[in-house]
Every structure is written in C-alpha cells, then in structure tokens.
C-alpha positions as CSV (number, residue, x, y, z in Angstrom):
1,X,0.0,0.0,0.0
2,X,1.2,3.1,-1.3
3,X,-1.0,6.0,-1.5
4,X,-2.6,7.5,1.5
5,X,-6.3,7.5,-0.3
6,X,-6.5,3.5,0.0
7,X,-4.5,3.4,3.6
8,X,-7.6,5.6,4.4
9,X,-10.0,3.0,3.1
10,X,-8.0,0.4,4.7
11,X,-8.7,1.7,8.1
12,X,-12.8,2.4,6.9
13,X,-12.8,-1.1,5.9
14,X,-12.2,-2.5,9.9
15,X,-14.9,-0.1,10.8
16,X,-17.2,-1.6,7.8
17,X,-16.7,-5.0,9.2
18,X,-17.3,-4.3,12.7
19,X,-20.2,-2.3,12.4
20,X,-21.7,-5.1,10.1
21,X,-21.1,-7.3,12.7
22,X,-23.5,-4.8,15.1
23,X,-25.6,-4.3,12.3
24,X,-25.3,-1.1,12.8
25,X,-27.1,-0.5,9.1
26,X,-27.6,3.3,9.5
27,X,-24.1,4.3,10.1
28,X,-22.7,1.9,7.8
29,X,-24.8,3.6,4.9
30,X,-23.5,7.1,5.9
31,X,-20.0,5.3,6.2
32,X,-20.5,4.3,2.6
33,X,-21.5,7.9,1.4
34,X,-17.8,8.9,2.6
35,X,-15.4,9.6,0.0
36,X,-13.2,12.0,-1.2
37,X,-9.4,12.3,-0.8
38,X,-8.0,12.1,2.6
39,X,-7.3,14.9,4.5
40,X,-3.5,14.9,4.8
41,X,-0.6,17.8,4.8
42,X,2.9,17.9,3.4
43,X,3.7,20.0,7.0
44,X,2.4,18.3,10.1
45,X,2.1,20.6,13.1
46,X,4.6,20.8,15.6
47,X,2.5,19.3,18.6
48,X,4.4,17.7,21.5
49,X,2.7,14.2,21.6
50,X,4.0,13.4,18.1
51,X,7.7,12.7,19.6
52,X,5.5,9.7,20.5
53,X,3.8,8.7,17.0
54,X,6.2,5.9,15.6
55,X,6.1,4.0,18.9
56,X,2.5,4.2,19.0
57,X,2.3,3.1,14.8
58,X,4.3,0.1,15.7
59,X,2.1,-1.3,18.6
60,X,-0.7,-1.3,16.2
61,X,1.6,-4.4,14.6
62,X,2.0,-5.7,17.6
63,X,-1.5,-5.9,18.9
64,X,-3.7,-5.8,15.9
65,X,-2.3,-6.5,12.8
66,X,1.0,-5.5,10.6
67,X,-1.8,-4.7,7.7
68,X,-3.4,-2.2,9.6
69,X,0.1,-1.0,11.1
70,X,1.2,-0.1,7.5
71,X,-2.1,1.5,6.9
72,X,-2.1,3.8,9.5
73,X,1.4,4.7,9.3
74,X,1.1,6.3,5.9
75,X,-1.6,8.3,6.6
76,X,-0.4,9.2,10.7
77,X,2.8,11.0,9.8
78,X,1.1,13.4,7.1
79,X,-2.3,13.7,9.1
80,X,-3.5,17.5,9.8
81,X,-3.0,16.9,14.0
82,X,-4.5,19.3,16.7
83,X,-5.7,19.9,19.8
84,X,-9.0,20.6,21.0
85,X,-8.8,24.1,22.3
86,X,-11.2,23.8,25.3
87,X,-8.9,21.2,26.8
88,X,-6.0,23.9,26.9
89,X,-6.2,24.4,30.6
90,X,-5.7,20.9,31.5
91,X,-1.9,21.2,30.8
92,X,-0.9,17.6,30.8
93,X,-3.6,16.3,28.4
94,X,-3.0,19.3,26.4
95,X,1.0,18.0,25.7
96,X,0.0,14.2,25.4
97,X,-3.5,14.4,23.0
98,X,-4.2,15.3,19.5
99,X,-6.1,14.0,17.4
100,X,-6.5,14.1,13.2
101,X,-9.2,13.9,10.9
102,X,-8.7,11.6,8.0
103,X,-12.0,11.9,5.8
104,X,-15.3,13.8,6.0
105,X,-16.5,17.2,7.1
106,X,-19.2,18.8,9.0
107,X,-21.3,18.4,5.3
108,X,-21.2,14.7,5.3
109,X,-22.0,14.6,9.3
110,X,-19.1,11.5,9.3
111,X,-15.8,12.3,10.2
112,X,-13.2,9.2,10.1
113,X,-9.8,10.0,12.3
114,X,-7.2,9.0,14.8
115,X,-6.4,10.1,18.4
116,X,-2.8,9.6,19.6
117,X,-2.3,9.4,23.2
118,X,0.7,9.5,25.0
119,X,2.2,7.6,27.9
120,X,1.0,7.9,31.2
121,X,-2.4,10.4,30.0
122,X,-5.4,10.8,31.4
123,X,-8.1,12.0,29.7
124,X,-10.6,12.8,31.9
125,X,-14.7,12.4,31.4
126,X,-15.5,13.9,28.0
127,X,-18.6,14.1,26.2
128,X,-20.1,15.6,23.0
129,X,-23.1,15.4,20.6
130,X,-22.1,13.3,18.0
131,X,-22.4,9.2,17.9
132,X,-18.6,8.0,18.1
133,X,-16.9,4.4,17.7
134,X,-14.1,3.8,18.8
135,X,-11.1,1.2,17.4
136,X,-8.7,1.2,19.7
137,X,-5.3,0.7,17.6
138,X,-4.0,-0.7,21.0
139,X,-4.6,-1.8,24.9
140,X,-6.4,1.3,26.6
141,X,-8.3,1.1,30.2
142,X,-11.3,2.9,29.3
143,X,-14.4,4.3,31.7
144,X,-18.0,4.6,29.9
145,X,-19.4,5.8,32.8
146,X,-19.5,2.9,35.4
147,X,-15.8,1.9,36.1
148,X,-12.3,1.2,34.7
149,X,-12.1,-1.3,32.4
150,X,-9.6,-2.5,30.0
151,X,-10.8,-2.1,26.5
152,X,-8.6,-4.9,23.8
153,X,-7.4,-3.6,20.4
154,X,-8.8,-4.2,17.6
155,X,-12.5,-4.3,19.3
156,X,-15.2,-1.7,18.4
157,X,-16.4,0.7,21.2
158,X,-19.3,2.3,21.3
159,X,-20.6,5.8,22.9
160,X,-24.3,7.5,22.5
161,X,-24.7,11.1,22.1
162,X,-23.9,12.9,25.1
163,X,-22.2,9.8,27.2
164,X,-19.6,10.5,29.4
165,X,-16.3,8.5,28.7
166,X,-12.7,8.9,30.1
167,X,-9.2,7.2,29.1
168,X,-6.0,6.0,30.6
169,X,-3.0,5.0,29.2
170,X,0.2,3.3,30.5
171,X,3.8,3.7,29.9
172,X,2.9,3.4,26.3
173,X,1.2,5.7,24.2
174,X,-1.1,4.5,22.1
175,X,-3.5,5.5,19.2
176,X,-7.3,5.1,18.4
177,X,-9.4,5.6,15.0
178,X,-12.5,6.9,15.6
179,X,-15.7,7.4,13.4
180,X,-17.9,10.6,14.5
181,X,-21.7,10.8,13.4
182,X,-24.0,13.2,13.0
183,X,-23.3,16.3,14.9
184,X,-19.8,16.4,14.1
185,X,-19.0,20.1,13.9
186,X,-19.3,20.5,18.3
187,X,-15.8,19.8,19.6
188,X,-15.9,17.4,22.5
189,X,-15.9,19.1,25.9
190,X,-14.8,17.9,29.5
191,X,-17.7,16.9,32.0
192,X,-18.5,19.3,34.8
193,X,-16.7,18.7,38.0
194,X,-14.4,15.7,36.3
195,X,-10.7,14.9,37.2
C-alpha cells in the first residue's frame, strides 16, 4: 500500500466489518457515502505528543495486525493533528492528546480519524453530541461511565450522544481511530466537575 487514499479506506474497511457485525445499518450507509481524498498535509504541526507517534504506529503491529500498522502509518505521519482548544487548561492532556481527521467534514455529518495518546495520559470524562466508535489501535483502560475497564485492540467501542467516557493510558502511548456521526462540527468538551 502506497497512497494514502487506499491506507484511508484500509482503516474504513475495519470499521465496515465491525459495524456489520453490530448491524449497525444506518451508520454503515453514511460510512458508505464517505469519499473523497484524505485529509492529509505535506507540513504536520509541531504538537508535543507526536515525539510519540512511531512508537504508538508500531504497537498497532504488535496488537492488531501489521496490515493495519502499514495502513495507518502512511496516513499518521502526514495527518492534519490538533488539539482541542477547550482542553488547553488541562496542561498535561494538552501536551500528550491530538487527534487528526482523515476523511469527512461537517457536510457529510461522518468524520473518520485517529487520536494519539501519549504515555501515562489521562483523559478525563469527556462528552459531545455526535455518535462515536471507537477502534482502539492498542490496549487502553477505558471508563463509559460505570468503572475502569480495560478495553482490547482491535474491538469496536461504542458511545451515544452525550455519554460520558474517560481514558488512561500506561507507559505506552497508544493511538485510536474513531468514526464521528452526526453532529460532528461541536468539539468534545470535559464533563462538569471531572478529574
């Protein structure tokens, strides 16, 4: 794999299958609607948790698949990174988070990207109006909203509108693609009174 347009399907492809296997029917029919050239940069920004990007690409082969790894590094190191900005006051999350997305808009209300966690973050209870799924592209604990758990790579997670979710990471960093539906175009936002 060569070009980052088919890397990009490569990842969309996991999420096809697994939602399939939820037959989740509605968001695989916006999923399908998706095209369009990635969006990638020849400059990625100079955001400190990307010191931590090619460790995180190569757990990926370690604990999913080399497939995927390849995948995803193509389209990681030319992805359009940032931060969200209402998280700026949290200091530590700010320097280990970004995230990048890889296809879709606010138009096509489905946004395909990765998050990139570093070592040793927590992000704290977060919620936000659009559907999400997760695939975590590595081991992750992982609250929904009644406790720790550890969530396994490679297996979809799924939050509702509005549902409060947190994550944790270990001495590894670690990265997640996520799919984004419906109202995609309100940035996520930390719950009231989390820590």
């Amino acid at each position: 794999m060569t070009a980052p347009g088919p890397a990009v399907d490569a990842l969309t492809a996991r999420f096809v299958a697994a939602l399939g296997r939820r037959g989740a029917m509605a968001e695989l029919m916006a999923l399908a609607g998706l095209g369009g050239p990635p969006l990638l940069t020849a400059t990625p920004p100079d955001v400190p948790v990307l010191a931590h990007l090619d460790e995180a690409v190569a757990r990926v082969g370690d604990e999913v698949d080399g497939q995927l790894r390849d995948a995803v590094a193509l389209v990681a190191g030319r992805a359009e990174w940032t931060r969200t900005a209402g998280y700026s006051a949290d200091e530590t999350l700010f320097a280990g988070y970004a995230h990048a997305e890889l296809r879709g808009s606010d138009d096509d209300e489905v946004i395909i990207g990765l998050v990139l966690l570093g070592p040793g973050v927590h992000y704290r209870a977060h919620h936000h109006p659009a559907e999400e799924y997760y695939l975590p592209l590595g081991g992750i604990r992982w609250d929904h909203g009644d406790g720790w758990v550890d969530e396994p790579p490679g297996e979809l997670i799924h939050h509702e509108p509005w549902q409060p979710h947190a994550m944790v990471t270990d001495d590894r960093p670690v990265l997640l693609a996520y799919l984004w539906f419906g109202e995609v175009a309100t940035p996520s936002a930390f719950v009231a009174g989390s820590s």
